[in-house]
C-alpha atoms as an extended CHARMM CRD file, in Angstrom:
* protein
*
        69  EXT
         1         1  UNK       CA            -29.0880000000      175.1740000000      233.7210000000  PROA      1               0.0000000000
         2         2  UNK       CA            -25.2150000000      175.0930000000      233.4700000000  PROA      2               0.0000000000
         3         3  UNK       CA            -22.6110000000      174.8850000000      235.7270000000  PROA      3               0.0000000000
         4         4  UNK       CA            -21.6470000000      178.2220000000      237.5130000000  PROA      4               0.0000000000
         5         5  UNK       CA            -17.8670000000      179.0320000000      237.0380000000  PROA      5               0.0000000000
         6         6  UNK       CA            -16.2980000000      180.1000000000      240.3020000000  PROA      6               0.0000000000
         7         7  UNK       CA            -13.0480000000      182.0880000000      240.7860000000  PROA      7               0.0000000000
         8         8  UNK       CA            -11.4850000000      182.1910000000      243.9690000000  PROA      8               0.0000000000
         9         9  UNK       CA            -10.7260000000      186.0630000000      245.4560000000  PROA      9               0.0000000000
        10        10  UNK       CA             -8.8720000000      186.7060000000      248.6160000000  PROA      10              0.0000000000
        11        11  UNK       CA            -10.6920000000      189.4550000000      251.0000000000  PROA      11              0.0000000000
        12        12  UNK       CA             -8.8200000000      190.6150000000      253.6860000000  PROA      12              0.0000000000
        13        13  UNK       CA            -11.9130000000      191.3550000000      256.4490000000  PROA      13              0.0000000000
        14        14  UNK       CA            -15.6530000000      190.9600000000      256.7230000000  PROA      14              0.0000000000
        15        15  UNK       CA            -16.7020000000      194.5520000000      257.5760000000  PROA      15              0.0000000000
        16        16  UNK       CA            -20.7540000000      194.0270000000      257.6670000000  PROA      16              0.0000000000
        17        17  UNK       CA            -22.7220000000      191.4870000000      256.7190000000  PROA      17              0.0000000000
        18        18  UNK       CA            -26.5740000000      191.5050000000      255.9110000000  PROA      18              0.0000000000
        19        19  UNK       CA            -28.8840000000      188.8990000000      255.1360000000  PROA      19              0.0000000000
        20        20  UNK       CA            -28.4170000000      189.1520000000      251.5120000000  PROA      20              0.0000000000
        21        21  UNK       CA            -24.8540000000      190.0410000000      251.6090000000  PROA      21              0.0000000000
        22        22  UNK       CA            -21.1230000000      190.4340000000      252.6770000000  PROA      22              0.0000000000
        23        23  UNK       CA            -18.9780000000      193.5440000000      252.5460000000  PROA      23              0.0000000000
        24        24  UNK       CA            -15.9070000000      193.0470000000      252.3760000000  PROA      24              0.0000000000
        25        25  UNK       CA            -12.2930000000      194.7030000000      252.3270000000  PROA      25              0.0000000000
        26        26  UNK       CA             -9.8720000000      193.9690000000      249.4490000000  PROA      26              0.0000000000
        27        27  UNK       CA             -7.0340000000      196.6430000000      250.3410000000  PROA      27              0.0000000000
        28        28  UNK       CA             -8.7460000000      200.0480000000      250.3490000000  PROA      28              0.0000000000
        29        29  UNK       CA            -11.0710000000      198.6160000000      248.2860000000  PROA      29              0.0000000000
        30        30  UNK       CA            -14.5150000000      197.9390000000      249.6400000000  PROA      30              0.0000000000
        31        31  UNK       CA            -16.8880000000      195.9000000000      247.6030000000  PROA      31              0.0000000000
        32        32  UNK       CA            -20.5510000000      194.3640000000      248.2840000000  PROA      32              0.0000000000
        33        33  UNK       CA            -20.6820000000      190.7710000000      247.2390000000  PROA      33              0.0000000000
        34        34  UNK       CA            -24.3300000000      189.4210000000      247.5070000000  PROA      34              0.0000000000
        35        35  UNK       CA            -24.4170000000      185.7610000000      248.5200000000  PROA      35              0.0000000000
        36        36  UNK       CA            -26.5260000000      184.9710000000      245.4270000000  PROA      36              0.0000000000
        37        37  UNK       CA            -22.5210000000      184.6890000000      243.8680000000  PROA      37              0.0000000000
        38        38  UNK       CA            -20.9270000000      183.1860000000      246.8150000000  PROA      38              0.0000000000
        39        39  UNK       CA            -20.0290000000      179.6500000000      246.1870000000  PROA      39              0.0000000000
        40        40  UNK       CA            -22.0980000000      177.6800000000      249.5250000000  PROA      40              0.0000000000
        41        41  UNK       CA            -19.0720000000      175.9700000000      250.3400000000  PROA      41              0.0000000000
        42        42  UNK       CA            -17.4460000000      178.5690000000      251.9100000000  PROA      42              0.0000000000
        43        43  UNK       CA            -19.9210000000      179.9880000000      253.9890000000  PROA      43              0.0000000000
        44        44  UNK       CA            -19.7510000000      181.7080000000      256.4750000000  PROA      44              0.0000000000
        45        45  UNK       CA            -17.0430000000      183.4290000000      255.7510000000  PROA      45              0.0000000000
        46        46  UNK       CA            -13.9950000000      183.9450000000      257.8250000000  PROA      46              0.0000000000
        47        47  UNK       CA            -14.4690000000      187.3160000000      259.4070000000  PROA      47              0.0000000000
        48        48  UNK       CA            -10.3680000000      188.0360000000      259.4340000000  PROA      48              0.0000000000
        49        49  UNK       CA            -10.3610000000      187.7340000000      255.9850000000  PROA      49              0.0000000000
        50        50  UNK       CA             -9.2840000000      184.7210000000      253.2380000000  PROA      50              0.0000000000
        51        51  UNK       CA            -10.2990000000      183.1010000000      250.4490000000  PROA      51              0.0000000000
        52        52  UNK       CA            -13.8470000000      182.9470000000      248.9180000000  PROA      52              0.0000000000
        53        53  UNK       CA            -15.3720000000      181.3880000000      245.7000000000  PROA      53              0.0000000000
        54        54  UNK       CA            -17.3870000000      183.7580000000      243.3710000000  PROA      54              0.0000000000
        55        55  UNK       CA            -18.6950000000      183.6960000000      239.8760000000  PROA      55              0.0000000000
        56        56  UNK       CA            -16.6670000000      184.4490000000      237.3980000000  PROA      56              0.0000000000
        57        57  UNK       CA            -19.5300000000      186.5200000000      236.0370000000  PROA      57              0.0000000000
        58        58  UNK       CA            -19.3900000000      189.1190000000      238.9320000000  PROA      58              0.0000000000
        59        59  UNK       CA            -16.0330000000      189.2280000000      239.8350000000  PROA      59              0.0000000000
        60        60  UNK       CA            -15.2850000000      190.4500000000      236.1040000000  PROA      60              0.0000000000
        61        61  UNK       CA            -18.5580000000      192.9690000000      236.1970000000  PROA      61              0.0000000000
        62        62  UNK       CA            -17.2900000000      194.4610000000      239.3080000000  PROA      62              0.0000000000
        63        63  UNK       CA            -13.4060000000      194.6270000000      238.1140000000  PROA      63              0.0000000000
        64        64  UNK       CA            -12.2780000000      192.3850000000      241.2190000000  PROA      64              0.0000000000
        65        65  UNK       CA             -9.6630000000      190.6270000000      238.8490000000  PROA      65              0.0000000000
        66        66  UNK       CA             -6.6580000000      192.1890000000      240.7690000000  PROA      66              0.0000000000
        67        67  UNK       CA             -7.6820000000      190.6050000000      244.2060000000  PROA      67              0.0000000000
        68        68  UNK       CA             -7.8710000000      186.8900000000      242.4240000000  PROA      68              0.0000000000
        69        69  UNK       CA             -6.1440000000      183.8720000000      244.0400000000  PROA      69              0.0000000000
């Protein structure tokens, strides 16, 4: 299995937060980022918002390229 490529995206706030995933607050954008694509590392996240690691794979599915590091 390769490596997974990781792109870091800066959330401003943790609004809820399940088992399976985060939802989080880019601007008025609200987005559900399951922590399947979360890089471990920066877990849990910081519920004021910041920076997070998530595969490139996702972030370009879900059009999240305007909210990239």
């Amino acid at each position: 299995m390769g490596q997974k490529e990781y792109l870091s995206l800066d959330y401003d706030e943790v609004i809820h937060e399940t088992e399976k995933a985060y939802l989080l607050a880019f601007g008025d954008l609200q987005q559900w980022l399951p922590k399947s694509v979360v890089d471990p590392e920066f877990m849990p996240l910081d519920e004021d918002g910041g920076e997070v690691a998530v595969e490139a794979w996702f972030i370009h599915k879900q059009e999240l390229e305007d909210y990239l590091s």
